[in-house]
C-alpha positions as CSV (number, residue, x, y, z in Angstrom):
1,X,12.8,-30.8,-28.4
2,X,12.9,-33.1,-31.0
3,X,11.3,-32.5,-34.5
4,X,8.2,-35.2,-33.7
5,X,7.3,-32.9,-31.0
6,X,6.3,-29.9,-32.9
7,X,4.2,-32.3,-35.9
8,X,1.9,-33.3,-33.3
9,X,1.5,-30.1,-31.8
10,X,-1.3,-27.1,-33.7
11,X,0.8,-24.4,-33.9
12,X,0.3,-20.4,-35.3
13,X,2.3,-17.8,-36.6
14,X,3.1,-14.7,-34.8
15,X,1.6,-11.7,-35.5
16,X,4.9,-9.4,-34.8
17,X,7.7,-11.7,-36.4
18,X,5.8,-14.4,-38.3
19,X,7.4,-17.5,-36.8
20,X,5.7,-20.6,-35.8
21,X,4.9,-20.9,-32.0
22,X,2.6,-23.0,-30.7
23,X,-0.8,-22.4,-30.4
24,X,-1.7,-22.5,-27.2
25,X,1.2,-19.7,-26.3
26,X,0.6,-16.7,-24.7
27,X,3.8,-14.8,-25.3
28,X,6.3,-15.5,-28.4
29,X,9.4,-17.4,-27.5
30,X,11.4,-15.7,-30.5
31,X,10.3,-12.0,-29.6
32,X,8.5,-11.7,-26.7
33,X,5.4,-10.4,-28.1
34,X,1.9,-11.1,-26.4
35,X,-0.1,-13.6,-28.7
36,X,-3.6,-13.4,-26.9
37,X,-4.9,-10.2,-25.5
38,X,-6.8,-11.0,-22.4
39,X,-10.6,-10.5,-22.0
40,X,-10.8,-7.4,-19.6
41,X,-14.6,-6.4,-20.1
42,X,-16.3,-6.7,-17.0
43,X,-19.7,-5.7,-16.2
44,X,-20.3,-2.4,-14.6
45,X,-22.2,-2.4,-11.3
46,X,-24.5,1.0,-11.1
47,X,-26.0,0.1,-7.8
48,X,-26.3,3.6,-5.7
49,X,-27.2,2.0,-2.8
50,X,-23.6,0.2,-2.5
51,X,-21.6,3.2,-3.7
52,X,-19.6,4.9,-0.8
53,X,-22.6,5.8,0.9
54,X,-21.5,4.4,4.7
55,X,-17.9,4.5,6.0
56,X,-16.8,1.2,7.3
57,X,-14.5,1.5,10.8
58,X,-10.9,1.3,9.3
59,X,-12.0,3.0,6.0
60,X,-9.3,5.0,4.4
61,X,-12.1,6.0,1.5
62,X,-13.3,9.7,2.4
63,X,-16.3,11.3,0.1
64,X,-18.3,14.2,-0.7
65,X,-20.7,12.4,1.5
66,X,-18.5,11.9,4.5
67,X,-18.1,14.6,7.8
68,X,-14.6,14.1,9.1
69,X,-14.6,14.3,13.1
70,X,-11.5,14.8,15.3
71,X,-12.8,14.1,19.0
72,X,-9.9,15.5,21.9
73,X,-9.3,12.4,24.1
74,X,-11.2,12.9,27.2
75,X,-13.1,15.8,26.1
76,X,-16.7,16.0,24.5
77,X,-14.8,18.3,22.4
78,X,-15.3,17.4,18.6
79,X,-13.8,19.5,15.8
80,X,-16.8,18.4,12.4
81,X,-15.2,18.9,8.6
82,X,-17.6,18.3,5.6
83,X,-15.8,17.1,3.4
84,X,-16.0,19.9,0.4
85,X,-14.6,22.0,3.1
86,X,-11.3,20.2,3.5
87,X,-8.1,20.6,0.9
88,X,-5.6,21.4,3.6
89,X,-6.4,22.0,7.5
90,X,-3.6,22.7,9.7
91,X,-3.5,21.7,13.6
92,X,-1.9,23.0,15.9
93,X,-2.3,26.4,18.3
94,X,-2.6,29.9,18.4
95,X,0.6,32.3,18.0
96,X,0.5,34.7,21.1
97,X,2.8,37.2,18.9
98,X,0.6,37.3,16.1
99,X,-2.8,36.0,17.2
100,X,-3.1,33.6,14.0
101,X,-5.1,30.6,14.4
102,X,-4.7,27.2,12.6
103,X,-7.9,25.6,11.2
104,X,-7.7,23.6,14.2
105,X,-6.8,25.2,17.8
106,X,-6.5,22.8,20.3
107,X,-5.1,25.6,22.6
108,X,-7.7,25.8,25.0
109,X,-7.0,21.8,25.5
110,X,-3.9,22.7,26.8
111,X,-1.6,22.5,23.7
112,X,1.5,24.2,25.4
113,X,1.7,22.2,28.1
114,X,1.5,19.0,25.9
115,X,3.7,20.5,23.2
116,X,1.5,21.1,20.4
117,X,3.1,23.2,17.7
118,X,1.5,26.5,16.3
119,X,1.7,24.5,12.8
120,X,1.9,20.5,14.1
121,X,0.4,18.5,11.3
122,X,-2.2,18.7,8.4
123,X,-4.9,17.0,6.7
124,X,-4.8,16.5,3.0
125,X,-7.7,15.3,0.9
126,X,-6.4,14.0,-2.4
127,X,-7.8,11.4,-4.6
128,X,-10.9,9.9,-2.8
129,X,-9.0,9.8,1.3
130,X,-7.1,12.2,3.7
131,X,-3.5,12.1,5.1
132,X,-2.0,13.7,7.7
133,X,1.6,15.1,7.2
134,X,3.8,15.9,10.0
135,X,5.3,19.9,9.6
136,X,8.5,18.9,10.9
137,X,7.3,19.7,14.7
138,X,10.2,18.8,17.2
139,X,7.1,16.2,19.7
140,X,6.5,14.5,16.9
141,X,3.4,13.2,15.2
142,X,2.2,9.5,16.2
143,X,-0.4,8.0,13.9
144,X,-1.9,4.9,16.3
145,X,1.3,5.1,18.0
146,X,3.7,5.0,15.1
147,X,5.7,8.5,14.9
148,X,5.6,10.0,11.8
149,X,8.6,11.4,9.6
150,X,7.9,14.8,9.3
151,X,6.8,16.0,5.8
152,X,5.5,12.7,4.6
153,X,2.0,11.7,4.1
154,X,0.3,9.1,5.7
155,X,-3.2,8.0,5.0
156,X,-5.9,8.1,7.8
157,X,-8.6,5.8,8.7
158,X,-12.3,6.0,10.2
159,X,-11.1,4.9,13.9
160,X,-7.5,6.3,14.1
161,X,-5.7,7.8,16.8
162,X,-3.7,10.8,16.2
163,X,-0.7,12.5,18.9
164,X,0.2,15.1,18.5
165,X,2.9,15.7,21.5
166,X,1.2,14.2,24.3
167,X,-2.9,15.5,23.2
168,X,-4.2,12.6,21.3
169,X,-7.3,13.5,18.9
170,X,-9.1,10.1,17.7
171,X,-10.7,10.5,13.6
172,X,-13.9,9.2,12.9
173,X,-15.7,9.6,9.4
174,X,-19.5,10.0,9.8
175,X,-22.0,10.1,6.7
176,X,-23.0,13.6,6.0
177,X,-26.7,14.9,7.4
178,X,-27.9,16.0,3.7
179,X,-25.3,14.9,0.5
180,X,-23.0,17.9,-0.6
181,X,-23.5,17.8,-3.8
């Protein structure tokens, strides 16, 4: 640039190194130091009637106010969580030798036969949604049709379809009767 250049422009020194930029720069050219802190104050919205009070189909956000519901396909069978309740359930069936039960037992939906492990998958509630983790069973874990890899989290939404072998369980979210607060 040549030296007429910088006469007509309104320059400012930087605050770090104390060379002469100009002044409409965001970021020093000599030392990389941010000239103009952006505005970040944005108004908070407190409207109660907008905060997570009804799950959306294909929500991955899961409350205090929320009942998780895992429905067996073709069954009226429904397996209802609230959602203090839930930290870590395991699905799967019944051990025979030692009569332990997972959270969820979807033995009498004929788990054997469809190759449902004694300890298939869990739900994990972490930070505000649930995921469903696959224990390493040798049927796999299909979330909407996608196997899982076994041991790694993968978030659920209001709507999904879960197989586990060949028994497929489809997870709704449903707002809470009273709030569990």
């Amino acid at each position: 640039m040549n030296r007429d250049y910088w006469e007509v422009l309104a320059v400012m020194e930087c605050p770090n190194c104390k060379r002469q930029v100009p002044e409409n720069s965001k970021i020093c050219a000599y030392c990389g130091s941010l000239l103009e802190v952006p505005q970040t104050n944005t108004r908070a919205l407190n409207d109660p009637d907008f905060e997570d009070s009804v799950p959306r189909w294909g929500t991955a956000r899961f409350n205090a106010r929320m009942n998780l519901v895992l429905t067996v396909h073709d069954t009226s069978t429904a397996f209802v969580f609230d959602a203090e309740r839930i930290e870590e359930l395991v699905i799967g069936r019944q051990d025979p030798t030692t009569g332990i039960s997972p959270d969820i037992d979807l033995r009498d939906h004929g788990a054997v036969e469809k190759g449902v492990s004694r300890r298939h998958a869990t739900i994990v509630r972490r930070n505000g949604s649930l995921s469903i983790v696959d224990q390493g069973s040798p049927n796999g874990t299909y979330l909407n049709g996608q196997r899982l890899i076994a041991n790694q989290p993968r978030v659920l939404r209001d709507g999904d379809d879960v197989r586990l072998g060949h028994l497929v369980l489809r997870v709704t979210f449903e707002r809470a009767a009273t709030p569990n607060v």
